[in-house]
C-alpha positions in Angstrom: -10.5 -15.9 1.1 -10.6 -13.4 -1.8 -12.3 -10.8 0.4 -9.8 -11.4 3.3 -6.9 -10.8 0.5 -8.6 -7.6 -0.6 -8.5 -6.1 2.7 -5.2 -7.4 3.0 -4.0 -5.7 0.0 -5.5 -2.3 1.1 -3.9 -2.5 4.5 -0.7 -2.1 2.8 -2.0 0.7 0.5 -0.7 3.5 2.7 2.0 4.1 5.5 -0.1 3.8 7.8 -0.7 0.4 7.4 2.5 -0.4 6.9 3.6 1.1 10.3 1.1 -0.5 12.2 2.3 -4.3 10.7 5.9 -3.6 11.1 5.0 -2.5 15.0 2.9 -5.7 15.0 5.5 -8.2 13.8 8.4 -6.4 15.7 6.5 -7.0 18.7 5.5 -10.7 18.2 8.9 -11.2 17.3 10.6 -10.5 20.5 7.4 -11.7 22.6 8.0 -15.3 20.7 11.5 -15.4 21.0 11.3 -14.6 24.7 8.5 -17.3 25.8 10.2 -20.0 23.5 14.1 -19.4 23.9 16.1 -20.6 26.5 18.2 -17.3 27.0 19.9 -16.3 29.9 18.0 -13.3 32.5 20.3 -10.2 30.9 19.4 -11.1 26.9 15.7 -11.8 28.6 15.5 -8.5 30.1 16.7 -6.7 27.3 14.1 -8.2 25.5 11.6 -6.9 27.5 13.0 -3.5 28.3 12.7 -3.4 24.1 8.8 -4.9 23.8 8.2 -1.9 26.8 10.4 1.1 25.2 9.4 0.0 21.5 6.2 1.3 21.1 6.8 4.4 23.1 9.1 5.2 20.2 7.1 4.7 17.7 4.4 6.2 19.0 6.7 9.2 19.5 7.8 9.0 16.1 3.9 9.1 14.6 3.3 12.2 17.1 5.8 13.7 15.1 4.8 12.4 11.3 1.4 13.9 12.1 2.6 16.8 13.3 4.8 18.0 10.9 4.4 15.0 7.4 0.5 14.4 8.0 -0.5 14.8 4.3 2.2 11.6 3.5 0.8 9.6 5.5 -2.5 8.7 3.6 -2.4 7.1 -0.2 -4.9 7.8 -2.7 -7.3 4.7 -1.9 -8.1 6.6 1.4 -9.5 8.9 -0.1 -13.4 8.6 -0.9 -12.4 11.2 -4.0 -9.3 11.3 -5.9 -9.8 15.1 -6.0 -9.4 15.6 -2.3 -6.7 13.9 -2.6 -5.4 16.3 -5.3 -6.2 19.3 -2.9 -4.4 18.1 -0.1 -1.4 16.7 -1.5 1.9 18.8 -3.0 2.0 16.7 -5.8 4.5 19.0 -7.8 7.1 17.1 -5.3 6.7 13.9 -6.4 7.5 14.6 -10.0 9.4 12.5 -12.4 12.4 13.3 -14.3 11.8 13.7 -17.7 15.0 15.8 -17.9 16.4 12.2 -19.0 14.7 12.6 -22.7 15.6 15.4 -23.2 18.6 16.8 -20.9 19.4 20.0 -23.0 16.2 21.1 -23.1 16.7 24.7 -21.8 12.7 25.5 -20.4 12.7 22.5 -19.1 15.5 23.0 -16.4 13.4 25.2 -13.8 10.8 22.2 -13.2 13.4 19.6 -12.3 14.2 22.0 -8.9 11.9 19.7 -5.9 10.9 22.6 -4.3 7.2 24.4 -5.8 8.6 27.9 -4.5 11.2 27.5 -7.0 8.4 28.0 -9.6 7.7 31.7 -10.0 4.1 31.9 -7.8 2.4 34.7 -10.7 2.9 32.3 -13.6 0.6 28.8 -14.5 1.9 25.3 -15.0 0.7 22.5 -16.7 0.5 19.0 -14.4 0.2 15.9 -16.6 -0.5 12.6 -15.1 2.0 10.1 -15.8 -0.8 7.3 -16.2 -2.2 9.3 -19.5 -1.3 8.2 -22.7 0.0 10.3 -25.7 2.4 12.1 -22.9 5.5 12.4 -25.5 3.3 14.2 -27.7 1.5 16.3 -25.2 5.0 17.4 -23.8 6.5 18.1 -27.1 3.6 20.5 -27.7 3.6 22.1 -24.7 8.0 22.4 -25.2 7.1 24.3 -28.9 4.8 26.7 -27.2 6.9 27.8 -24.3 4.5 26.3 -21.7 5.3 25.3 -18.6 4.7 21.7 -17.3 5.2 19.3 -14.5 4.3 15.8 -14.1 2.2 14.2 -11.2 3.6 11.1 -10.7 0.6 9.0 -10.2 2.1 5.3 -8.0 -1.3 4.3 -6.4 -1.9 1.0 -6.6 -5.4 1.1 -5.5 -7.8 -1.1 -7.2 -10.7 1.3 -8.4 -7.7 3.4 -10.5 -6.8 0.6 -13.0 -9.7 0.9 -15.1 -10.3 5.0 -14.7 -9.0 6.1 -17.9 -8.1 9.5 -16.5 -10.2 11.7 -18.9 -10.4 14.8 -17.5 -8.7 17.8 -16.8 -9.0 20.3 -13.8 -8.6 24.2 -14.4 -7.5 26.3 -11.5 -9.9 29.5 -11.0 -6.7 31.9 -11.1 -5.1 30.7 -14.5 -5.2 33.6 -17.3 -7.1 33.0 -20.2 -4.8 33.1 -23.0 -2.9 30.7 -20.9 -5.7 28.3 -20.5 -6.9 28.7 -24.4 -3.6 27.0 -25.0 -3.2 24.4 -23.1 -6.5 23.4 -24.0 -6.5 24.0 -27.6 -3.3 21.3 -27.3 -5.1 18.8 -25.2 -8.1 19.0 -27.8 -5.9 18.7 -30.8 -3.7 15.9 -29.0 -5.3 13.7 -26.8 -8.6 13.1 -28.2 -9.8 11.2 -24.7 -10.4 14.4 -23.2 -14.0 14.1 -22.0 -14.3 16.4 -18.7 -13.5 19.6 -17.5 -14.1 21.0 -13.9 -12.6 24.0 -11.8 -11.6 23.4 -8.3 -14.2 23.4 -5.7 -14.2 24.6 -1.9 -15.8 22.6 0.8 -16.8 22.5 3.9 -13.8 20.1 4.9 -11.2 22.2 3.5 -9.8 24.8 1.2 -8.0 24.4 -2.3 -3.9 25.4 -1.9 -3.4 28.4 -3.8 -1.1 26.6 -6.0 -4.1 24.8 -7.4 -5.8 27.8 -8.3 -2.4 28.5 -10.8 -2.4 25.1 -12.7 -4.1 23.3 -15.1 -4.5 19.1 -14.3 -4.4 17.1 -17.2 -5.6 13.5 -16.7 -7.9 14.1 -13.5 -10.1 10.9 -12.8 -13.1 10.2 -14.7 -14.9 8.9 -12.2 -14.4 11.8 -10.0 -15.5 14.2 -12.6 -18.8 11.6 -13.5 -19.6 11.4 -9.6 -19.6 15.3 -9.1 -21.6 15.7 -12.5 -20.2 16.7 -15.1 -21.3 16.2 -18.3 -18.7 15.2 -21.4 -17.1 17.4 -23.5 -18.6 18.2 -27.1 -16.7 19.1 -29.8 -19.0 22.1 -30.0 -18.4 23.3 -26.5 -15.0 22.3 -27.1 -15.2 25.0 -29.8 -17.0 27.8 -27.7 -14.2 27.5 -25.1 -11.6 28.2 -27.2 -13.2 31.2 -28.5 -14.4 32.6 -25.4 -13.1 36.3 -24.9 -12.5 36.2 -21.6 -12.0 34.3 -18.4 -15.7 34.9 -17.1 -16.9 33.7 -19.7 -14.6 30.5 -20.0 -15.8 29.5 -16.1 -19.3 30.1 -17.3 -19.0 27.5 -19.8 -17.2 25.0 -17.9 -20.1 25.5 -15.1 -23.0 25.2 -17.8 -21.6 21.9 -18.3 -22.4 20.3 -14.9 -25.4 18.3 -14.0 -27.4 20.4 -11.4 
């Protein structure tokens, strides 16, 4: 029964699911209603005219969520790898307010705009993960150096997320280095559960948004980051980083660091 209510629980993981059991229901609804009810021929053929026209709606509806909403239609349990689901989701417009902390914070007012072409396309940003701890501090560092930020607001309710303690950070491939140098330097001194570091990878399946290449992902799944083999963090690489003299040399590093 456990294993029934497991797949039961992932069913309603994404919209997809939840679609297809609101079809479901809608449908057995009227079918019941008509078979069992005494109602008189008109309400009967409405009924039926609704069961026939029903689906073709929705159907018509989905056309059009796949044509033109595909990447909302998938939650982060469908995804074999949280970082695919990084690549092929906007996350920046799911963000949450954190205007409400602090509302007269000046830097902060271009981030709470929905749209990411609102952010100027040449500069970096900072992504935080709002299931990482030490956020307040993070963000008040971040605020003291001028540095933009965002947050990913992470609601998946899958079941293999609870006990990832979202240790890792991913560094887009276009971000300068003094930029990078300071983020990190902060997550280093701040958050001390900082274990991973990868740069965004190109597959066969698909290609990283641009606007990946331009942040920095703090909080990134551990898993993900053990699974594509990377080794952790030491306080001496940590070190070397931080002191690299350019952003060749920084990649290098990060790459040294996986398990080939």
């Amino acid at each position: 029964m456990n294993k029934y209510g497991k797949q039961i629980k992932s069913f309603f993981n994404n919209p997809l699911g939840i679609i297809g059991m609101f079809l479901v229901l809608t449908e057995g609804i009227a079918a019941f209603v008509i078979t069992q009810s005494q109602l008189e021929f008109t309400l009967n053929l409405i009924l039926v005219i609704f069961i026939v026209l029903f689906p073709v709606l929705t159907l018509c509806c989905f056309v059009y969520l796949v044509i033109k909403h595909h990447k909302k239609l998938y939650g982060p349990s469908d995804y074999k790898d949280e970082a695919n689901f990084l690549t092929t989701f906007n996350y920046v417009a799911e963000k949450q307010m954190y205007a409400e902390v602090k509302p007269n914070n000046k830097e902060l007012k271009p981030f709470l705009d929905n749209e990411l072409e609102k952010i100027d396309e040449e500069g970096s940003i900072v992504v935080l993960n709002n299931k990482i701890k030490n956020n307040d501090v993070l963000i008040e560092r971040l605020e003291k150096s001028n540095i933009k930020w965002d947050f990913y607001s992470d609601t998946s309710p899958s079941e293999h997320d609870y006990d990832d303690p979202k240790e890792s950070i991913w560094l887009g491939k276009k971000v300068p280095l003094e930029f990078a140098k300071a983020v990190l330097k902060i997550c280093f001194q701040t958050d001390t559960r900082i274990k991973y570091i990868r740069l965004p990878e190109e597959s066969d399946f698909f290609d990283v948004p641009e606007y990946v290449h331009r942040e920095i992902f703090i909080g990134g799944s551990t898993k993900t980051s053990i699974n594509r083999g990377t080794k952790p963090l030491t306080e001496e690489l940590k070190k070397e980083i931080l002191d690299a003299n350019s952003i060749e040399k920084l990649h290098n590093l990060i790459k040294n660091n996986y398990i080939e």
